[in-house]
N, C-alpha and C positions, 0 to 999 in steps of 0.2 A: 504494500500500500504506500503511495507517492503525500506527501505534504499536500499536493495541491485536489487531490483527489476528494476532502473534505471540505476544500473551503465552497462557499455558497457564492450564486452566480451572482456576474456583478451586473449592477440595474441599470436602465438606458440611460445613455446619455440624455442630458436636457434638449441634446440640441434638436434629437427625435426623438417625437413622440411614439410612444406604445402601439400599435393598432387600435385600432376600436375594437368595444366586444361585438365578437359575431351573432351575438344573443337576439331576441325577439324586440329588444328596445326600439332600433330604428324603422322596424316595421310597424309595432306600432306607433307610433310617430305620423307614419306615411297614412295609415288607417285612418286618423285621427285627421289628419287635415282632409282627408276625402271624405270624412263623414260633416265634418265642420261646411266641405265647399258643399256637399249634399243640401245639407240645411238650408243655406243661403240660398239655392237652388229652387226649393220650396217657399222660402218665401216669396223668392221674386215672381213665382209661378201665382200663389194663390194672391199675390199684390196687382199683377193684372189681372185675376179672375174676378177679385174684389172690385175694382176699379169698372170693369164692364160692367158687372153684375147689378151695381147703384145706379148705373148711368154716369156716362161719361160726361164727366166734368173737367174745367180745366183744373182746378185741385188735385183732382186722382190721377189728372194725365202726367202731371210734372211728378206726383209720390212713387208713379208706377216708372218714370223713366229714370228716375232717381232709386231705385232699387232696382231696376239694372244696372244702370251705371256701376253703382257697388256693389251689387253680384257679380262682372265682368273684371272691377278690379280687383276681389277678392281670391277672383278665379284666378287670373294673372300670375297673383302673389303666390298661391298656395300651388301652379301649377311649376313655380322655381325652384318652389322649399320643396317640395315632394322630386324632381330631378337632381339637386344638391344632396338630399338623404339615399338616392339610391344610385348616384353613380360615383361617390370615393369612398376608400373605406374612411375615412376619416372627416366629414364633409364642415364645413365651415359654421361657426355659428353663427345665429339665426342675427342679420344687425339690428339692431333697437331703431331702427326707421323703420324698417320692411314690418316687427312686432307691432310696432306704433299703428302704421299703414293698417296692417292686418286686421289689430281690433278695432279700430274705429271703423272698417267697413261693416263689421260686424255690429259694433254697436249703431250705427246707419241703417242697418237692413232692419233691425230689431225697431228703429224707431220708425221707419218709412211704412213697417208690417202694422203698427199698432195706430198711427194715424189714418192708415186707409181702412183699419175698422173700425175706427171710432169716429 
């Protein structure tokens, strides 16, 4: 038995990183913003359903083109973040513009869906 045959591996350098785990995390990740663009999807659907269904008014006309708008941008967003998650193993994080972007379309949809029912 050799001295070095004992000692314990040595840990990566700073200057590279580990791989990512190849675990379930970044899948669900990927699930998670397709279920979120899902959503967004529904509402911009039943926000023109809503919208015909009252009568077309100019009100409804600009809430229903205003939650497209932010379903398209939504879609945009979440259609880069789910490509960045699945093509390195390591992918970039997420910048605090693009999260910013993100929720506020979401909270948009949310608010664009509840003034065209009310």
């Amino acid at each position: 038995m050799t001295p070095g045959d004992n000692a314990s591996p040595t840990p990566p350098s700073p200057a590279q990183p580990p791989d990512r785990d190849p675990g379930l995390q970044p899948e669900r990740t990927r699930l998670a913003w397709r279920r979120t663009t899902l959503s967004g999807t529904v509402v911009a659907v039943l926000a023109a359903k809503t919208a015909l269904h009252g009568g077309i008014t100019p009100a409804s006309v600009v809430a229903t083109a205003l939650c497209c708008a932010l379903w398209l941008a939504f879609l945009h967003l979440a259609h880069h973040r789910i490509r960045a998650l699945a093509s390195t193993s390591r992918p970039p994080v997420i910048a605090p513009r693009t999260a910013t972007a993100a929720a506020l379309c979401t909270v948009g949809l949310a608010l664009c869906g509840t003034l065209l029912v009310l």
